[in-house]
N, C-alpha and C positions, 0 to 999 in steps of 0.2 A: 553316427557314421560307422565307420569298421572298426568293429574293437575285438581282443583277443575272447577267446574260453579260457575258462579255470585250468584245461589244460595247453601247455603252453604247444604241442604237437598238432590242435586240433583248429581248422580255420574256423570262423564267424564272420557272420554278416547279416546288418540288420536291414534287411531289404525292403520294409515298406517305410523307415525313418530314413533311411537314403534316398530313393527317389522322392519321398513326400518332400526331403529338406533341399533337392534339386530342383522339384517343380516350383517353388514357392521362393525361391532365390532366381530364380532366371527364365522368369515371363507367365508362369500360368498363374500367377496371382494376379493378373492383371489380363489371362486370358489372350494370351501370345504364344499361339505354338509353336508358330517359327521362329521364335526367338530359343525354345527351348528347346527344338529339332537343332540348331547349330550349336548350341551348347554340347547337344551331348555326342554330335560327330566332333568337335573339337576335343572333348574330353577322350572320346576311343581315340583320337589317332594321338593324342601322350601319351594315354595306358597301352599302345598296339608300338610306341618308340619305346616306351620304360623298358616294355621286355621282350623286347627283338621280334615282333609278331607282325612288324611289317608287311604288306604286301609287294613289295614288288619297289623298289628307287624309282626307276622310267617305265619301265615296260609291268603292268598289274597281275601278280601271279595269288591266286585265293590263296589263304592261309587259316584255317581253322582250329580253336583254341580245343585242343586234345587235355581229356582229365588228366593223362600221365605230366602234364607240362605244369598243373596249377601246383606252387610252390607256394604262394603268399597270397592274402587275404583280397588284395587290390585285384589280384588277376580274377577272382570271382566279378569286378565289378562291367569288367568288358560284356558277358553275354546280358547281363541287364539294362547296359546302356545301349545296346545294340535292340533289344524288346521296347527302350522307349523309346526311341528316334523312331523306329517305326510306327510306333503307337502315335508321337506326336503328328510326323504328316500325315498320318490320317486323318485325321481332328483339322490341321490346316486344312487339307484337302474337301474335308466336309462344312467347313464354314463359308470357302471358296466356293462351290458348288452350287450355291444358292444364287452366283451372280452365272456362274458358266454351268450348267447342266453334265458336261463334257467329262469332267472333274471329277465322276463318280466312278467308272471305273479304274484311275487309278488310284480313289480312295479305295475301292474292295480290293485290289492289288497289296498296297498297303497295309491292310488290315492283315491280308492272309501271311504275309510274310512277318508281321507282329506277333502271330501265333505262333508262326513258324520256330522263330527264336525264342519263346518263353518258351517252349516242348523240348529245346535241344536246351534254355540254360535248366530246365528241372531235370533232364536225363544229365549234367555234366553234375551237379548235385546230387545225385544220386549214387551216381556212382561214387563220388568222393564218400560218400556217407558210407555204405557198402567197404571201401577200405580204409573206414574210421577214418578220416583226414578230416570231416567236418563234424560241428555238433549238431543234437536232433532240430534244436530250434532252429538254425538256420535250413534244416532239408526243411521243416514244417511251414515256412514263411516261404521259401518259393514254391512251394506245392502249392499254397494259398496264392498269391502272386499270379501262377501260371493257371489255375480255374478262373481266376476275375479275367485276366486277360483273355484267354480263350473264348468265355461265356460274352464278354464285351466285344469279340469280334463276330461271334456269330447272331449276338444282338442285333448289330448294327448291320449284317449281312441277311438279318431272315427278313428285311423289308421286301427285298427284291426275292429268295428263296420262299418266301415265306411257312420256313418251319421254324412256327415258336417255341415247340417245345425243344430244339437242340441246345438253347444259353440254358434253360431251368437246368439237366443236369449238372453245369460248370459253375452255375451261379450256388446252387445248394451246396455244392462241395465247398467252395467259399466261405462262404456262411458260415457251416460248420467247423471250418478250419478256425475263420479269424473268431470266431464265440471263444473258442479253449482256449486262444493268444492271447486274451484278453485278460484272461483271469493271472498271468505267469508275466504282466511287463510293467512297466513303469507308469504312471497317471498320464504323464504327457501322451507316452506311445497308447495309451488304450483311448484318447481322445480321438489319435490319426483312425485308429481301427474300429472304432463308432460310427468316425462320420464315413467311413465307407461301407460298412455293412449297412447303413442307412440306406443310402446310394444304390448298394445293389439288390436290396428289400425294393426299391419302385421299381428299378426295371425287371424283378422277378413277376412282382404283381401285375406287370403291362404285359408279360408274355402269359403270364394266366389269364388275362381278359381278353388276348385273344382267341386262347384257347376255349375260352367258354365259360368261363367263372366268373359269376354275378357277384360272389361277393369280395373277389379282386378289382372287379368293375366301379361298384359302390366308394371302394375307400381309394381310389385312382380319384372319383370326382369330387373327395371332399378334400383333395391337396392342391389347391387354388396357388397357391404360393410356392409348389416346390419346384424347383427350378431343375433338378435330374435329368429331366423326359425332355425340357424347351417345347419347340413346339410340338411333338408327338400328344403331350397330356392338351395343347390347345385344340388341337382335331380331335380326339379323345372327347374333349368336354361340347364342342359346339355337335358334332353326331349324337351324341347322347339326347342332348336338348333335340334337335332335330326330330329324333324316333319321340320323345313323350309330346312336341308340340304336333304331332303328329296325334295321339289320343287326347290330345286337349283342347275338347269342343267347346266345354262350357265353365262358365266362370262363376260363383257364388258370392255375393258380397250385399249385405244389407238385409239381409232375406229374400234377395230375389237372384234367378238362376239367368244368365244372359248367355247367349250364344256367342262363339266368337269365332269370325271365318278367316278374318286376314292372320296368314301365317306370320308376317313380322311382328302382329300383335300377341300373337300365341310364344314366342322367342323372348317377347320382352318381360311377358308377365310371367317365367319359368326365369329365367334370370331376375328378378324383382323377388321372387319368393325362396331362391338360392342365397340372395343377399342378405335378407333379413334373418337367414340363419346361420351364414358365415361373417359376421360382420365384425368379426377380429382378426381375419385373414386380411393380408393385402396391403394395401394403401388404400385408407377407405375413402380421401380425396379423393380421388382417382377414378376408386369404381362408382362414386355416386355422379361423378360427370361423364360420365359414358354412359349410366342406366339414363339420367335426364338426359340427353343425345337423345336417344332410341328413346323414351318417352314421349322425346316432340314428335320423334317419326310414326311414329304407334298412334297420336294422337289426329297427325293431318290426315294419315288412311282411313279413321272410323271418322273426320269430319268431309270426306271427300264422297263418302259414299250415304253422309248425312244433308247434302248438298240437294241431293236430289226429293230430300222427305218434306211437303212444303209445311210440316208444322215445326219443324226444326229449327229457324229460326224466329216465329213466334214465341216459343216456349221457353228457347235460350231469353229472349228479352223479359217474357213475363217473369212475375216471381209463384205462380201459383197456375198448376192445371197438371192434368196429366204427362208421363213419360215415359214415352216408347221404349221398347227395349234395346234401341240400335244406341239412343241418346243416353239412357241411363248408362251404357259402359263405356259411352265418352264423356261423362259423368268420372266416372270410375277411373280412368286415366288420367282426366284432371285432376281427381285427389290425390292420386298417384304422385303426379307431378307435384303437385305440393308439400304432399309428404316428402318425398326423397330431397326438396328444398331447404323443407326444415329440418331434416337432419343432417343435410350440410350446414346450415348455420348452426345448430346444435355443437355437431363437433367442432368447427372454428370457433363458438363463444366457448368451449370448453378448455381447445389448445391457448387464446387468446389471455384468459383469467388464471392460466398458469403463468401463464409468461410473465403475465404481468404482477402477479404475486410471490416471484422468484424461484419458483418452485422448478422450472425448469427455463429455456434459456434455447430466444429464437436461433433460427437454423441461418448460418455461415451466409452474408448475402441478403441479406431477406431485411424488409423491413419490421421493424421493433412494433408491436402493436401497443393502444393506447385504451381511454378508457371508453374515447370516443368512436374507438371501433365497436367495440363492444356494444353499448347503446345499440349502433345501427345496426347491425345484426337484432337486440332485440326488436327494433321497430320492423326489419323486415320480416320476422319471425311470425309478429304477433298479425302483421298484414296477411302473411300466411292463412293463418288460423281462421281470420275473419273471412276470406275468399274462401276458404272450406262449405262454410255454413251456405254461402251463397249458390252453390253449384244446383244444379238444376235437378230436383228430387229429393232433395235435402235440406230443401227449407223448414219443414215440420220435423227432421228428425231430434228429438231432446235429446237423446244420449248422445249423440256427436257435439251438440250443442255444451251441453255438460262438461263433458272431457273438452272443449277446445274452451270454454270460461276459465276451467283448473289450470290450464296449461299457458289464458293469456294473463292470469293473474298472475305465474310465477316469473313472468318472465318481464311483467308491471315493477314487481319487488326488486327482480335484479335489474331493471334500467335505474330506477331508484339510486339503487346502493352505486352504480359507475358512476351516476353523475353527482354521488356525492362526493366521489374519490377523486374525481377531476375536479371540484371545485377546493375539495382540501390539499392538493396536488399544487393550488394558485395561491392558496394561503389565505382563502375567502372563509374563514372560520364560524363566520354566523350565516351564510348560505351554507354551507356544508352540515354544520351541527339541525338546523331546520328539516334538511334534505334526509339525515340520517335517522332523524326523526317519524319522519314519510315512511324512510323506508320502513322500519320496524311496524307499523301500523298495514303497509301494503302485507309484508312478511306472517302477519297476522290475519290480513283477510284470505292471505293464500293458502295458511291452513285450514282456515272453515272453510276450504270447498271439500264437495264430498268425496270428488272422481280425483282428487291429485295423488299421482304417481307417487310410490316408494321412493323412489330415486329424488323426484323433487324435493318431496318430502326431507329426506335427509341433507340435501341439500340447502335447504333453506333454513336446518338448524346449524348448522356449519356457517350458514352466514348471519344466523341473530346471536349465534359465539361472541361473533369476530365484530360483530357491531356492537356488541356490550360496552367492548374496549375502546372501541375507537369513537364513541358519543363521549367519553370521559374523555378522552385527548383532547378531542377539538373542543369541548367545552372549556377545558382547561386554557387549551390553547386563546380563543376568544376571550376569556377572562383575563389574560396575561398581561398585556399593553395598560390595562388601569390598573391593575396593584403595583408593575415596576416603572421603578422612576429610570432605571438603565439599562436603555435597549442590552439585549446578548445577540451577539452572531449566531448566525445558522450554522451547524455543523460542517454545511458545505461551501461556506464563506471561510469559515477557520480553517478547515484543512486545504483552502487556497494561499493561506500563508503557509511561508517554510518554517521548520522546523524551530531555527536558530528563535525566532518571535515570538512564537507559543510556547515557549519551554515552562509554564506552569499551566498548562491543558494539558490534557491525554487525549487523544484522539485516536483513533485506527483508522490511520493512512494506509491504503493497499499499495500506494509508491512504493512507501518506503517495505514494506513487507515482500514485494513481488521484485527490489529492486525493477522496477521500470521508471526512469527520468526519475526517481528520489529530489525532492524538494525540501534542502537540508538550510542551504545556505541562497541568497538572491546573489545571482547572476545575471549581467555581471555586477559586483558590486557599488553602492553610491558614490558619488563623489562626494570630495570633505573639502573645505576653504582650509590652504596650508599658506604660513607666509614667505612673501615672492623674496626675490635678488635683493638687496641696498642696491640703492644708486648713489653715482660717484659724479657732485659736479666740481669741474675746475674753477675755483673763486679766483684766484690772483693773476691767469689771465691780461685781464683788463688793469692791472697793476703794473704791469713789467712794460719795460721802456726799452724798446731794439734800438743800435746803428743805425745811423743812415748811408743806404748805400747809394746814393746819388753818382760819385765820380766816378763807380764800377757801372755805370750803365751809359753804352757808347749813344752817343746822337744820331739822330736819323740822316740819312744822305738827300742831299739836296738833288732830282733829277739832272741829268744834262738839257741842254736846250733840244740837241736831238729826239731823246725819249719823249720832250713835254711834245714836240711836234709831232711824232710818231701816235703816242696817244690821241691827239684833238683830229686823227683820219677816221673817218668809218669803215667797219670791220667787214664789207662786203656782206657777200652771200651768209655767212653764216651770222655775224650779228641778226640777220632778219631769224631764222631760225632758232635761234638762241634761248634757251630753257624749256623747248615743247618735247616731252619725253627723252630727257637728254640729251640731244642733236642742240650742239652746238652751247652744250656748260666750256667752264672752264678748265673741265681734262681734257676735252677735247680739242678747244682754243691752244691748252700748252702743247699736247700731244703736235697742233698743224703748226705750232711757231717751232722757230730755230731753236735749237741746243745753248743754253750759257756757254760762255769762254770759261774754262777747264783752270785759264792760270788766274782771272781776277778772282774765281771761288777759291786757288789756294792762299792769295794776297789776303781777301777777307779773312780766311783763316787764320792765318797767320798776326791777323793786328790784332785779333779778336785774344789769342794764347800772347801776347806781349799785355796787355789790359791787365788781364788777369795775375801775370808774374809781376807787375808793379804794384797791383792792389796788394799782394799780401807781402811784398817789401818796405811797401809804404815809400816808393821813390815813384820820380818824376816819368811821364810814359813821352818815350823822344818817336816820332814816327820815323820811319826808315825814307832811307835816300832816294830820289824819285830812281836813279840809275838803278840800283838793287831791287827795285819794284820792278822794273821792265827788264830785268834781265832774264826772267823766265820767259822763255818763246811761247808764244800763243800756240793753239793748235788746231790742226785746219776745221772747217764748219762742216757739221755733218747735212747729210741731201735733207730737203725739205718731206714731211710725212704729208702724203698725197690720200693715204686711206680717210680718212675724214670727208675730206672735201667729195670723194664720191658718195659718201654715205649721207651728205646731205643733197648731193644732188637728185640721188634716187629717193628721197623721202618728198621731194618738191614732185617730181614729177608722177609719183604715189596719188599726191596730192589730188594732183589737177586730173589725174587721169580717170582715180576712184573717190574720189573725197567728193568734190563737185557736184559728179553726177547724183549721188546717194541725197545729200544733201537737198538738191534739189526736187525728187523723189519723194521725201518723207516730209518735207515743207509743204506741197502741193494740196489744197483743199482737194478732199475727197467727193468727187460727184455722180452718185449711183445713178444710172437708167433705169428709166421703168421697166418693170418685170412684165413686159407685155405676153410674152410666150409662158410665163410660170400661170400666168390668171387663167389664158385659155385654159390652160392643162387641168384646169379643179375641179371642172366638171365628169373628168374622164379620170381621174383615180380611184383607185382600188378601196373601197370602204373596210379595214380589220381587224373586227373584236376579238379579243383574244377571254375565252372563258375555260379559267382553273373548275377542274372535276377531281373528286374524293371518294374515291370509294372505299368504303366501309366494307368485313367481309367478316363473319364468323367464324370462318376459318380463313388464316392469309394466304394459303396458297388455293383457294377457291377464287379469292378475291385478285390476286396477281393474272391466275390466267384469262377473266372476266376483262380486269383493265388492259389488258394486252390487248384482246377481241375487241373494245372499243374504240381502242385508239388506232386500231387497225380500220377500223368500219367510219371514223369521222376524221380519215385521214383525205376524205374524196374532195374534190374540189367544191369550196366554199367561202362566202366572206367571213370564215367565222375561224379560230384558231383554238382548238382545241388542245390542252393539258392534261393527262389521264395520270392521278396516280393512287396508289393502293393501299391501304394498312389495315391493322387489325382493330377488333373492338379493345378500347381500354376496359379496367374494371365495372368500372360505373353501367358503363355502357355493356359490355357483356349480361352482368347481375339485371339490366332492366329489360334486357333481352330473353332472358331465360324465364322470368319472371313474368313477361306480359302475357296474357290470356285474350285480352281483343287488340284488333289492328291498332284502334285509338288509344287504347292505352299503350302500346307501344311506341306510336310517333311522337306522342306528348311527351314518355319517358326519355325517351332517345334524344327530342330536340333539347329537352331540358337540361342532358348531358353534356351537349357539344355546342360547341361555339359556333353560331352561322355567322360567318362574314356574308356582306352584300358582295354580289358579283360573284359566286360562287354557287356552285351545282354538287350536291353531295346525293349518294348514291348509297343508302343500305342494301346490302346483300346478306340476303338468307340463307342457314341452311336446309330450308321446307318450308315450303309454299301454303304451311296450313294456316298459318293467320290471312294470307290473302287470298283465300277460298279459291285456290284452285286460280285466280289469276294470273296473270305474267306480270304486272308491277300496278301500282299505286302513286298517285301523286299527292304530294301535300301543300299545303300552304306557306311555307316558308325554304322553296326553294328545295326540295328534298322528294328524291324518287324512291319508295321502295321495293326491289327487285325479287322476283323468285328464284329459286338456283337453277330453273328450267326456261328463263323466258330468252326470248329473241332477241340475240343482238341487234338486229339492223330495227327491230323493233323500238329500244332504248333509243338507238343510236337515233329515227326519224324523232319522239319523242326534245332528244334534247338537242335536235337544230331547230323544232320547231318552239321551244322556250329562250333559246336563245333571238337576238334583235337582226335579225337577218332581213335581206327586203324581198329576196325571190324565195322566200320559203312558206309561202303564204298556202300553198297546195300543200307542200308537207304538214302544216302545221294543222290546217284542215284533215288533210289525212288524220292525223294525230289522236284529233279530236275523236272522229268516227271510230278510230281504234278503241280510243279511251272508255265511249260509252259498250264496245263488245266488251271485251279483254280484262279490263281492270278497271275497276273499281275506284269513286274517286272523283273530286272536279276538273275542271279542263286544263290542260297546263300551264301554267304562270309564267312570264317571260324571266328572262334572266337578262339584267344589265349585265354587257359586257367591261365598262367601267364604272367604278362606285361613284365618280365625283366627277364633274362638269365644271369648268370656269366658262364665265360671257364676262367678259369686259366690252365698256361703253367710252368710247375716247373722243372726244373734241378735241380739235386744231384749231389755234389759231395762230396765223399767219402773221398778222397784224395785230399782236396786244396793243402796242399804243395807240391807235387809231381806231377799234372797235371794243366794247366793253361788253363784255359775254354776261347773257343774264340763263343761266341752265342749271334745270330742279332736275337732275335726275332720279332720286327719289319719288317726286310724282311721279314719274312718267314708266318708274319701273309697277309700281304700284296699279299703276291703271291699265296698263297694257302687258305684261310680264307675270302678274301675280295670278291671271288665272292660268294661263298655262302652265307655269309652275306648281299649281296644286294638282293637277292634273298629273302633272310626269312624277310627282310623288307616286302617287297609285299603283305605279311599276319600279318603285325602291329608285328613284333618279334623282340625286344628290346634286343642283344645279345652285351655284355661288354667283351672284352678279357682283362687280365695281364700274365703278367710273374713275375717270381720270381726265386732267388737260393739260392737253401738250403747247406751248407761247413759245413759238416760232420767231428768231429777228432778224430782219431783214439782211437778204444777200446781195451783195454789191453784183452788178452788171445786169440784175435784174430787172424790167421795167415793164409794169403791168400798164396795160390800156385799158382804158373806161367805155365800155360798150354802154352806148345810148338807148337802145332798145333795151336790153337783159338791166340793166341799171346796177352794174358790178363792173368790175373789175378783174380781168381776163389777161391772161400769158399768152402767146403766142407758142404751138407746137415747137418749134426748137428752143425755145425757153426754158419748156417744163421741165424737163430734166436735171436743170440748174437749180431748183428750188428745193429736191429731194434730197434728204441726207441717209444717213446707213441707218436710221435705225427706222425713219420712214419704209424705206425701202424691205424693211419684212415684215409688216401690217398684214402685206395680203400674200405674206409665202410659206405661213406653219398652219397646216389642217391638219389633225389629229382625232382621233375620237380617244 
């Protein structure tokens, strides 16, 4: 940041650890200029309040920061923040441009007023320098400062001016400044002042390549990886390639000279021989699935224009005869492609056997590889190698043959060695120790070949090391269980106990080391039998002998003759009601009776408190005088409670009014009609199959906008219901894609991948029509269309109405055909079941079980009449389930059948019939489905 000079008089500022420590704190480490463009207008307008440099409260009056005003070190920091606010929207404005065009002139706008302020903050330093107020090394660092800026705005300005040589002055000055800064500052600051002289080293060298310098040009194209230019070094590098595939007629390979005419072929094989000389640049993942991309495309143009040679595909089938020179360099592509395969799997068995040896450690996300990957990488490898020898001209070469024996035996030795590591991984110690055994012998015949690589070579003593050791383990290990008589845990068994249990083992628990979840103690802790409560019972109880309180307990009142009479009436309406959801309990009975008399409750009271005061006297109880009883006045009767009595009245007539009726409703035998007008109608419904479609795609948004187009095209009126949906190739699927060389072996690989459900239509899409020689699709055998990325929609689209089970598509499906034998290649289309599975149930009624005694084999009868069609609708994947069943119908009262003399049965009468049928008869013949 800003710090003082030795003299305390003199300002400093370290101007390229400021801004660097500004950009990298507020967005451009993450490549946000707008984020760092507000930052640094927020930052001038504190520094423009700190010291009164305001412009303007309401109304904007300019104010510009004069050298006689700069007192302190901060005020230096205004005109530099003011250089990068402009510098940053520019950068926005140029990232932004690429979506609006528009946006370019006020990115040069921008630029010019960025120079503008780096010119005026090195003349305000200047002048401070001039009257000694600053030290040299800060005038020397905005000198430098304000040539990078200038030279970067007229950089990014000679696109449209196009004079390149006006940044080389600004940018050499640069240079030369930050070189000598470098040698006078601190390690950290000379790291900042590296990576930009770097930075300004490319775009010095891009302004000399346009100027004319070959060998500014040259070392532009061997920075694949540097990120400075973006995309200027990608136009830079694909022109380049353009001008030499432009002199690049002919190809040499084998000893023989081939001509090459197609230009994307001449692109591919310049990029191919780039690769193999930069091939630590980059992400080499990356670029070897782009080169095989354009391999395939390289590959369908020289068999497109091999299409028309008729010994071309003679010669592709034979293993022996002459080959033209068109075939020999699609020959030559195919090795290609093989090559660039196997050293994709080369590098993944290499990152894979790190991983797995702990040496390095998969990436965030990603799946853990095993030992089982590896293996398949060598079998695809070695599959490689052998497709080599087979290609067409190359059957007699020995030294190809040679070098691909050296290279399938190393790679025999390391399948060996994983699949002994996975079986010693399971604890299978005498497969493994066997296996490791193999291997040391394969590891042996793959030095006696003569052609193996250095590289293998040491490789494969790095792994008869490592197998020394490890045949003494597992030997040991396989010997162990018969010399000990007590089992030991596994490492990784014991350090799933805690701590507190193992306390005489030593283990290296990374728990407890890394504090993460530490397994010291079990939690939560066991439980332990502690002992419960005593219990307390009372013995004596049953021992102790009470009083009798007999004469403290008054007798029961005898009723009056009134009451007995009053009870033996019946209680009217509400006795009948009485207990059904409370209407008419006993709260409600006392609720509608009269009130008690007020004074015979005080008289009770009153005899009840005399009982009492003689029992604990122990004297005689005298009852009071009838007079003194009746001398308390009664008091009048209160009115009778009338709410009750309506509240049953309205529950009776609830009753009768809703109860009744319901009642009578849901008691009533249910008697369906014939469905006379649903039978007519089933001749005249709409028959429709509804058939799920997958499409497959090489790339998913080739494949999304293909399934759009379809579903669009089989969306026209049909009995058929069409499902379109999209996704990409999974792994399996992608590798047997890349991999396939004939159509055949690509549908075999492919179907082998994926699951075909019956009733389903799956759709590969390519990206290059060169395995289907120039066709528009392919049909297979199991339900599966292969498409080219150039064929006909409505094409596809006749195709799969005419596999689907439709009845009026008999002309399309015709069409189809005839298309089938132009167009693409392939047998005739196979139909597609619209449902995988069929029920036919077979039902007998009878009417009369007790009266008739049913004698029915349905089993024969399926067998004899059923069983050939049924093999037959096999043939088209038709999954048809027969049952039988019988239904013993008993007789329904009001019924009565008459005995026809002639027919010698027993007959209903049309108004009858409908009495006989029940609800579940009645939908026999009303669900048609397919």
């Amino acid at each position: 940041m800003v710090q003082h000079a030795a003299d305390a008089n003199l300002l400093s500022l370290r101007v390229l650890r400021v801004a660097h420590e500004a950009r990298m704190c507020h967005g451009l480490r993450h490549k946000d200029y707008q984020m760092y463009r507000q930052y640094c207008s927020r930052r001038i307008r504190r520094l423009r309040k700190r010291f009164d440099i305001r412009q303007g409260e309401k109304k904007y009056r300019k104010r510009e920061l004069q050298p006689a005003a700069i007192k302190e070190e901060k005020m230096l920091e205004l005109p530099l923040l003011m250089a990068e606010r402009y510098w940053a929207y520019a950068m926005q404005l140029k990232e932004e441009s690429m979506q609006d065009p528009r946006k370019k002139f006020a990115l040069r706008n921008k630029l010019r007023k960025a120079a503008t302020y780096s010119v005026n903050f090195e003349k305000i330093v200047e002048v401070q320098y001039v009257f000694a107020k600053c030290d040299a090394r800060t005038q020397l660092e905005v000198q430098g400062y304000s040539a990078w800026l200038q030279g970067t705005v007229l950089f990014e300005l000679a696109e449209w001016t196009q004079q390149w040589d006006a940044p080389v002055v600004f940018f050499n000055k640069a240079i030369a400044i930050y070189s000598k800064l470098s040698e006078a500052v601190t390690e950290e600051e000379a790291g900042i002042i590296k990576a930009l002289v770097s930075e300004v080293e490319v775009q010095l060298r891009y302004c000399r390549h346009h100027l004319g310098d070959k060998a500014a040009t040259s070392s532009l194209l061997a920075m694949t990886d540097d990120t400075a230019l973006g995309e200027k070094l990608d136009v830079l590098v694909s022109q380049a390639r353009e001008k030499q595939a432009a002199t690049l007629s002919e190809v040499t390979w084998r000893g023989r000279t081939l001509s090459v005419k197609q230009e994307k072929v001449r692109l591919f094989l310049l990029k191919e021989s780039e690769s193999a000389g930069r091939a630590r640049y980059g992400d080499r993942f990356n670029q070897l699935d782009k080169l095989l991309m354009e391999c395939k495309d390289a590959i369908a143009l020289v068999r497109d224009d091999l299409n028309n040679d008729p010994t071309f595909k003679t010669r592709q089938a034979a293993n022996s005869g002459p080959v033209s020179s068109g075939h020999f360099l699609y020959s030559y592509l195919c090795y290609l492609r093989l090559r660039l395969t196997l050293a994709r799997n080369v590098a993944l068995l290499t990152q894979y056997s790190a991983i797995i040896a702990g040496k390095t450690s998969a990436a965030k996300g990603s799946k853990v590889p095993r030992d089982q990957d590896v293996v398949r990488l060598c079998d695809l490898s070695m599959q490689n190698l052998n497709e080599m020898c087979q290609l067409a001209g190359l059957e007699d070469d020995l030294e190809l043959k040679q070098e691909n024996d050296s290279k399938i035996a190393y790679f025999k030795a390391l399948r060996c060695f994983h699949v002994a590591e996975s079986y010693a991984k399971q604890e299978k110690w005498v497969e493994a120790m066997t296996l490791y055994k193999r291997a040391e012998e394969r590891i042996a015949q793959a030095k006696s070949q003569p052609n193996l690589q250095s590289s293998d070579e040491a490789s494969l003593e790095a792994l008869a090391e490592q197998l020394a050791g490890l045949s003494v383990t597992v030997k040991a290990r396989a010997l162990l269980p018969s010399t000990s008589t007590t089992p030991h845990p596994s490492p990784s068994q014991a350090i799933k106990k805690p701590l507190s249990e193992r306390m005489d083992e030593y283990l290296e628990d990374q728990c407890l080391l890394n504090h993460t979840n530490p397994r010291v103690l079990p939690m939560p802790p066991s439980l332990s039998a502690v002992p419960c409560k005593p219990l307390f019972f009372d013995l004596a109880l049953s021992h102790v002998a009470f009083p009798s309180l007999e004469k403290c307990v008054p007798t029961p009142e005898q009723p009056s003759p009134a009451q007995q009479k009053a009870a033996q009436q019946p209680g009217g309406l509400s006795s009948i009601v009485k207990g059904l959801w409370g209407w008419g309990s006993k709260k409600l009975l006392k609720a509608m009776s009269p009130a008690p008399d007020l004074a015979s409750h005080i008289r009770e009271q009153r005899r009840r408190r005399q009982i009492e005061e003689a029992s604990d006297d122990e004297t005689e109880f005298v009852p009071p005088a009838a007079g003194e009883a009746d001398s308390i006045p009664p008091l009048p009767a209160p009115p009778l409670n009338i709410e009750g009595a309506w509240a049953a009245v309205g529950f009776a007539v609830v009753l009768i009014v809703v109860g009744l009726p319901v009642w009578w409703r849901t008691t009533t035998v249910y008697r369906a009609p014939l469905p006379y007008s649903a039978v007519e109608e089933l001749s005249g419904l709409r028959r429709l199959h509804f058939v799920p479609i997958t499409v497959m795609a090489e790339r998913p948004a080739d494949g999304k906008v293909f399934a759009a187009a379809l579903q669009k095209e089989l969306k026209k009126p049909s009995q058929a219901q069409y499902r379109v949906r999209s996704r990409g190739l999974q792994k399996p699927q992608g590798d047997a894609v890349r991999q396939a060389s004939t159509l055949q072996g690509l549908v075999a690989a492919v179907q082998q991948n994926t699951v075909m459900h019956s009733g389903t239509l799956t759709l590969l899409l390519l990206s290059s029509d060169a395995l289907l020689q120039h066709k528009q699709l392919h049909v297979t055998t199991k339900n599966m269309l292969v498409v080219a990325p150039n064929a006909d929609v409505s094409l596809v689209a006749s195709v799969v109405r005419a596999m689907s089970l439709e009845a009026n598509s008999e002309h399309q499906q015709s069409l189809a055909v005839e298309d089938s034998a132009q167009r693409f290649p392939g047998p005739p289309p196979h139909k597609v079941v619209s449902e995988p599975r069929y029920s036919l149930t077979l039902t007998l009624m009878l009417p009369e079980p007790h009266a008739y005694r049913a004698q029915w084999q349905p089993s024969a009868a399926i067998q004899a009449y059923l069983t050939p069609l049924l093999e037959q609708l096999k043939k088209i994947q038709l999954d048809v389930s027969v049952r039988s069943q019988q239904l013993y119908m008993t007789p329904l009262s009001g019924i009565k059948p008459q005995w026809q003399q002639q027919l010698q049965v027993h007959a209903l009468p049309h108004h009858q019939l409908p009495l006989s049928i029940n609800g579940i008869e009645a939908k026999l013949g009303q669900n048609f489905y397919t």
